[in-house]
C-alpha positions in Angstrom: 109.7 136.2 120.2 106.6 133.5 119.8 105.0 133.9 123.5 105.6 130.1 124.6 109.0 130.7 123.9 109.0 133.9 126.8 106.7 131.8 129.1 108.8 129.0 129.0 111.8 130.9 129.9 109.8 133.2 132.6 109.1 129.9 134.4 111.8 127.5 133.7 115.1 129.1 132.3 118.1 127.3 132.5 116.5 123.9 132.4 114.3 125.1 129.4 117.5 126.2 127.3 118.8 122.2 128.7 115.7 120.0 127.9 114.8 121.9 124.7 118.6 121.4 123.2 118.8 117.7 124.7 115.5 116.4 123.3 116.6 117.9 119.7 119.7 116.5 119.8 118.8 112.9 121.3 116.4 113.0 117.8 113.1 114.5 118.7 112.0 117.2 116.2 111.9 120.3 119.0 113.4 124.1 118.1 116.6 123.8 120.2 118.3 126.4 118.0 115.5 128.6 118.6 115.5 128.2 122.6 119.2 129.0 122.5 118.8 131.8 120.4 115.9 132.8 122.6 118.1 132.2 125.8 120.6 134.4 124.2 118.4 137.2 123.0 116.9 136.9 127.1 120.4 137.0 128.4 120.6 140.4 126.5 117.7 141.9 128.0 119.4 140.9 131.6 116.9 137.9 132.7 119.8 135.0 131.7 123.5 135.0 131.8 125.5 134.5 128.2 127.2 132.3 129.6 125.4 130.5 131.3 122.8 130.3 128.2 126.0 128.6 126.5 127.2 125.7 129.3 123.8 125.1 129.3 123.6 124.5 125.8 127.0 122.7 125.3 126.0 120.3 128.2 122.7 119.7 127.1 123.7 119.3 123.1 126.8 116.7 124.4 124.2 115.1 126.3 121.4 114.9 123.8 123.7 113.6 121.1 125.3 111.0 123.4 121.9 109.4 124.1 121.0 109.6 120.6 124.5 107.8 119.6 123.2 105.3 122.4 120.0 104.3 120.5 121.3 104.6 117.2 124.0 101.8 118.5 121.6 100.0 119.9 118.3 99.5 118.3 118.6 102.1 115.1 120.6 99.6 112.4 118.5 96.5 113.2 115.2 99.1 112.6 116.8 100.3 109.6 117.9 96.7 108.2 114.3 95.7 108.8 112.0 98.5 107.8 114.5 101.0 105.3 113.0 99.2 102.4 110.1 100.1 102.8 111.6 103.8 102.6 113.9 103.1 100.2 116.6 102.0 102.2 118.0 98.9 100.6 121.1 97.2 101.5 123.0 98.1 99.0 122.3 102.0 100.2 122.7 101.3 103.4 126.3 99.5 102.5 127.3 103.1 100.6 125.8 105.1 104.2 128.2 103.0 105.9 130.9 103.7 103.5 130.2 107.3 103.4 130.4 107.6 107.3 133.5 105.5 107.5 135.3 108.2 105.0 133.2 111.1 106.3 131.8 110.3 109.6 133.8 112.8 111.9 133.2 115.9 109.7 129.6 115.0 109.2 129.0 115.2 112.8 130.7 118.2 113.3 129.0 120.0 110.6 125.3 118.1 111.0 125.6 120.7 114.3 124.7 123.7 111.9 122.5 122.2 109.8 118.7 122.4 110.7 117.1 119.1 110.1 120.1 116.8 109.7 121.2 118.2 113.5 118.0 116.3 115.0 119.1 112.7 113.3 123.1 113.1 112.9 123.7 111.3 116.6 121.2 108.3 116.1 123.0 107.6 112.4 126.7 108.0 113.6 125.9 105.2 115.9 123.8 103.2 114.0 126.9 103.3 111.2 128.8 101.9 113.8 131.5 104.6 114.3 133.7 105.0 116.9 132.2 106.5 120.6 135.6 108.2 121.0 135.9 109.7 117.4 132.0 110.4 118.1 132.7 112.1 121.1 135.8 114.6 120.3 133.9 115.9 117.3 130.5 116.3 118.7 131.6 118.3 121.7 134.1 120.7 119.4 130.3 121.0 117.4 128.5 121.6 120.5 131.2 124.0 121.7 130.9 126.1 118.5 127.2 126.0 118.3 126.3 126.6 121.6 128.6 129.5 121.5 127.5 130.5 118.2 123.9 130.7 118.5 123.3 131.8 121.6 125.8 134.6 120.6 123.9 135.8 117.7 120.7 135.7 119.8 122.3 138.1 123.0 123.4 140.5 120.0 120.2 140.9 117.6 118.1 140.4 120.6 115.9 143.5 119.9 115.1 142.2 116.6 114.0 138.4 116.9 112.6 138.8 113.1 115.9 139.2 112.1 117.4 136.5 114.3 114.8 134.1 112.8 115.4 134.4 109.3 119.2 134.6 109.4 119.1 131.3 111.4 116.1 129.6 109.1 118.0 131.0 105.6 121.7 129.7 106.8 120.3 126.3 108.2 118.2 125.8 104.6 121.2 126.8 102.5 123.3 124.0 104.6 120.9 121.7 104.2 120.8 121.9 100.6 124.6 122.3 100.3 124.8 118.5 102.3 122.0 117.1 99.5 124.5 117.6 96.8 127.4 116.8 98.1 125.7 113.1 99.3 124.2 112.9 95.9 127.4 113.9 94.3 129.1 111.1 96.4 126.4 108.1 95.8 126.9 109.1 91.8 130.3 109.2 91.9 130.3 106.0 94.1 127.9 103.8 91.6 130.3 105.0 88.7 133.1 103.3 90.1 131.8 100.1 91.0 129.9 99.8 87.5 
């Protein structure tokens, strides 16, 4: 385990497990999956609860995403409309995003939760497409649940071996990342065929 990771949970423990998750999840690049892995993998060696490691995560990943929907809602499509061309965000792309979310949204959400990267952004575009809070809500929390739960899990039982826990973790959030590429590219294809 990296040494700032076991200082920061020598000093601060619960809360650093809570502001490392909520920061990631309200869209600032931080290693929440890490902490909670590390929070788990400390639990093991008897400094944490499991448990509490996981209400801690689950609370701060509800959180984190909330706040995230919150400026994606507010501010996020008017930046997007404004600068995305200049990314290569054009209105017609950002039209299909919508479309994509409308049809997709819910499942996105609940899935973004395992996928390293798309986890950190997920929140801020659900509410910048303009879905539902409530929808937003039900499916983020059954994510956080399972993440929470998940990670921290795998981190209390390989917590001798935090090698292992790193690339098992890195390999399985790459491999979802590049799964969600091709099925969005995939879907824009398939989407431009049908309105040529």
């Amino acid at each position: 385990m990296p040494q700032w990771l076991a200082d920061a949970f020598r000093t601060y423990g619960y809360a650093a497990v809570f502001v490392g998750v909520l920061l990631e999840n309200a869209g600032v690049p931080v290693p929440g999956e890490t902490i909670v892995l590390a929070g788990g993998a400390i639990a093991h060696a008897g400094q944490l609860s499991l448990v509490w490691v996981i209400v801690t995560a689950i609370v701060a990943a509800i959180t984190g995403d909330n706040v995230g929907f919150a400026i994606g809602r507010k501010g996020g499509r008017r930046i997007v409309e404004r600068f995305g061309v200049r990314i290569g965000i054009t209105p017609a792309r950002l039209h299909e995003f919508d479309r994509f979310f409308e049809k997709h949204g819910a499942k996105t959400v609940l899935v973004a939760r395992f996928i390293t990267g798309l986890r950190v952004f997920c929140a801020i575009l659900a509410g910048g497409s303009e879905m539902r809070w409530p929808t937003f809500l039900v499916f983020n929390a059954a994510g956080a649940i399972l993440w929470s739960t998940a990670v921290a899990t795998v981190g209390y039982f390989l917590g001798q071996s935090w090698e292992t826990i790193e690339r098992l973790i890195g390999s399985a959030g790459l491999a979802g990342l590049v799964v969600v590429a091709v099925l969005v590219a995939v879907w824009v294809v398939r989407s431009r065929r049908q309105t040529s």
